[in-house]
C-alpha positions in Angstrom: 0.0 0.0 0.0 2.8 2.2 0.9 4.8 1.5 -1.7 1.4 2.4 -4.6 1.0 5.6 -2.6 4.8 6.6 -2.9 5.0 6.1 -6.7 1.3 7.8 -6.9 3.4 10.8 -5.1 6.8 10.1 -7.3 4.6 10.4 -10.5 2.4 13.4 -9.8 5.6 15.7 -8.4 7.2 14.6 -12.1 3.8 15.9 -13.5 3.9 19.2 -11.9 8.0 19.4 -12.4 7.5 18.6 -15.8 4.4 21.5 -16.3 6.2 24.1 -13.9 9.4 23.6 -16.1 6.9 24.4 -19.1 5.4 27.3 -17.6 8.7 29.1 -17.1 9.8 28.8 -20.9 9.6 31.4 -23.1 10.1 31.3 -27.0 12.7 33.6 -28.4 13.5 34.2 -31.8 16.9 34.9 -33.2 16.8 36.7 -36.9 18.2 39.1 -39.3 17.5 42.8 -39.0 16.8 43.8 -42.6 17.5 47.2 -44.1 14.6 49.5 -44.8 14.3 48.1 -48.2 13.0 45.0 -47.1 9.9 46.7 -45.0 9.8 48.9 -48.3 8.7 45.6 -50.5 6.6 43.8 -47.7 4.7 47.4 -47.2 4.0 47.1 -50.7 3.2 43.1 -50.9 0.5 44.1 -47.5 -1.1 46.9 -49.6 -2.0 44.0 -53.1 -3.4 42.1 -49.8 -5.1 44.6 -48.8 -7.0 45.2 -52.4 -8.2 41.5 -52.3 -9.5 41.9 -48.5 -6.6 40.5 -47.0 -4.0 42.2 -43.7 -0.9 41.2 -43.8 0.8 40.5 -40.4 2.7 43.6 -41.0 0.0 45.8 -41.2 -1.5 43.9 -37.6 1.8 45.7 -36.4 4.0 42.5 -36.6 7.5 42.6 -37.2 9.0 41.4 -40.2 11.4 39.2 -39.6 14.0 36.3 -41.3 14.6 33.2 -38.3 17.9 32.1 -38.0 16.7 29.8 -34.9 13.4 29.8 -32.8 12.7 27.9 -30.0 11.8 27.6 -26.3 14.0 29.3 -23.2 14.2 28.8 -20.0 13.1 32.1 -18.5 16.5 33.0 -16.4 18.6 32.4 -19.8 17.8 35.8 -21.6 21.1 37.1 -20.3 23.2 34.5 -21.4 21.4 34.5 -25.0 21.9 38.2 -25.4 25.7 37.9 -24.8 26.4 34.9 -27.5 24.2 36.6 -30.6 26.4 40.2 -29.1 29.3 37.6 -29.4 28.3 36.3 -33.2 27.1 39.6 -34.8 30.6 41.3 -33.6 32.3 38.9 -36.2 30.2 39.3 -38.9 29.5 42.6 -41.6 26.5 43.2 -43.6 25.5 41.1 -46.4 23.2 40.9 -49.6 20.2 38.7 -49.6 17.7 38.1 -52.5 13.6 38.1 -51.9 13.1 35.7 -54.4 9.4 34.6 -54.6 6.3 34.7 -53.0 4.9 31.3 -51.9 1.4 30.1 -50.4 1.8 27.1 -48.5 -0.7 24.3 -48.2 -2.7 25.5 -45.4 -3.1 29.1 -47.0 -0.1 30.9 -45.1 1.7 33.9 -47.7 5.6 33.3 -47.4 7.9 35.6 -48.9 11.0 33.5 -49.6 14.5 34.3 -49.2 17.3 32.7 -51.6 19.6 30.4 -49.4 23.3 31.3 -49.6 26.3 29.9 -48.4 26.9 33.0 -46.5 23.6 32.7 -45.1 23.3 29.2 -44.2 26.4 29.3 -42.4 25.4 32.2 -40.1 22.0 30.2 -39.4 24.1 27.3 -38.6 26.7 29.6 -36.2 23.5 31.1 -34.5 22.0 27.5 -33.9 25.5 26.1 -32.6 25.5 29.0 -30.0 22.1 29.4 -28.9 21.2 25.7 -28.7 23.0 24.8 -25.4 21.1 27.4 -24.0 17.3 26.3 -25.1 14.5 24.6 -22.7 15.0 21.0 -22.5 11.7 19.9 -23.8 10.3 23.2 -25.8 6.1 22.3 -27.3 6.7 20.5 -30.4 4.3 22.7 -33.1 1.7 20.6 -34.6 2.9 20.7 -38.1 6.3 19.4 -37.6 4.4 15.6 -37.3 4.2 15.7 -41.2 7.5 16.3 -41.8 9.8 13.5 -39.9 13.5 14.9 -40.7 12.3 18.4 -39.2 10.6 16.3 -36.3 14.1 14.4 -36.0 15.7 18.1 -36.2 13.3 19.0 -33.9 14.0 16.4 -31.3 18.1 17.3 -31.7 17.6 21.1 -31.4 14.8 22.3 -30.1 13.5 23.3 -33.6 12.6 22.2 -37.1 14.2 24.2 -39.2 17.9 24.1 -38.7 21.2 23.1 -40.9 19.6 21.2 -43.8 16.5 21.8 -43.2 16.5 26.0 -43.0 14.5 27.9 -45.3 14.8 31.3 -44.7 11.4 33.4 -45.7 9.2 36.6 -44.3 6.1 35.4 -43.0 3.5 37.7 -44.8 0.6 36.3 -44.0 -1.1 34.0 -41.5 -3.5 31.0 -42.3 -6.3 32.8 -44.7 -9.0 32.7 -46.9 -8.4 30.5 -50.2 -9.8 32.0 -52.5 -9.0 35.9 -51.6 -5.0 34.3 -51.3 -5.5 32.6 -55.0 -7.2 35.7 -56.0 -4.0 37.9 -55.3 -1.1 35.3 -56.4 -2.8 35.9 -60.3 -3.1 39.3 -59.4 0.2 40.5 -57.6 2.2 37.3 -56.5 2.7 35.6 -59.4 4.1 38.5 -61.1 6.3 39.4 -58.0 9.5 40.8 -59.0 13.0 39.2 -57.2 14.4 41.9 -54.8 17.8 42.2 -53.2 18.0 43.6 -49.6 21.1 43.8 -47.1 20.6 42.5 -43.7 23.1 44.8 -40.9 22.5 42.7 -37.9 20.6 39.9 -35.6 17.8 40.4 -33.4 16.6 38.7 -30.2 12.4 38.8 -30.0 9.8 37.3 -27.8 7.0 35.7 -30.0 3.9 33.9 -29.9 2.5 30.7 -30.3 2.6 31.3 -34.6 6.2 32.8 -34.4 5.7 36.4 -34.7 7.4 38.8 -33.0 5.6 40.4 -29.8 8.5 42.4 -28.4 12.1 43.1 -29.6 14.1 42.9 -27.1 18.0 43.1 -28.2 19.2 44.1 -31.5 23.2 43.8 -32.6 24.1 45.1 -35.6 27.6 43.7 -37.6 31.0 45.2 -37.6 31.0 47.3 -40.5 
């Protein structure tokens, strides 16, 4: 009797461990801070949206941002984290990236994607290197990531889906929408969207919420120049 009581007790202060060490994380994202270029062309992508009834994220006050590596913090380590990307952005100097096309996914999300570069992938992969020792040891796993099993098997490594081979850099323009107002504007506007070339000048640290959008920015570092 003793012995079922003490594992009943063993098993419920794991549960409440287990939830009170999910309570205290919070879900930081690391990206690129783009010249004004970049909010230039998505301030004129949000204003096509608008003429088919659509608000982009940016014109709900949203950020736009490029992730280098997003995932889930404990609470105490926002210190820590601001003092490795401080570390990272003093050794790197501002470099061209291309907005190369604008993509709907399958659930009706408007991505604006950004061509992959050497120079680019290997500052994703420095970011993740540095910032992954610091991450929550078991940050929410997003719904979507069950479809895709090497960014659930990324996931499970790093704390987040879309790392080393499986990055894919890109603006979130708009969240999950109507399909036929999104179809609507890709003949109108997206499919006729013209590559542009912006230069990023530094990495930001943001709190974000459960979709990955940027609440507050809370530490921005910009390159040596």
């Amino acid at each position: 009797m003793f012995k079922g009581m003490f594992f009943s007790i063993a098993l419920l202060c794991c549960v409440v461990l287990q939830s009170s060490m999910a309570a205290g994380s919070v879900s930081y994202d690391i990206f690129l801070v783009p010249d004004k270029a970049a909010h230039h062309t998505v301030n004129k992508i949000s204003e096509e949206l608008q003429q088919v009834g659509l608000e982009s994220l940016f014109k709900q006050g949203y950020l736009p941002h490029i992730t280098l590596y997003l995932t889930g913090y404990p609470a105490t380590t926002l210190d820590s984290l601001k003092k490795q990307v401080k570390r990272l952005a003093s050794r790197w100097s501002p470099f061209a990236v291309k907005f190369d096309r604008l993509q709907p996914t399958k659930n009706n999300w408007l991505m604006l994607q950004v061509k992959n570069s050497r120079k680019l992938q290997r500052l994703a992969d420095e970011v993740t290197l540095a910032a992954e020792p610091l991450r929550a040891a078991n940050p929410k796993l997003p719904n979507w990531v069950l479809k895709y099993p090497n960014k659930l098997e990324a996931f499970k490594r790093y704390g987040s889906p879309n790392v080393f081979s499986n990055f894919q850099p890109h603006i979130t323009i708009l969240a999950k929408s109507n399909q036929s107002q999104l179809t609507n504007f890709m003949s109108r506007f997206g499919e006729h969207f013209k590559p542009a070339q912006v230069k990023v000048l530094g990495i930001g640290i943001a709190r974000v919420n459960n979709n990955g959008q940027v609440i507050k920015e809370l530490a921005i570092y910009y390159f040596k120049k």
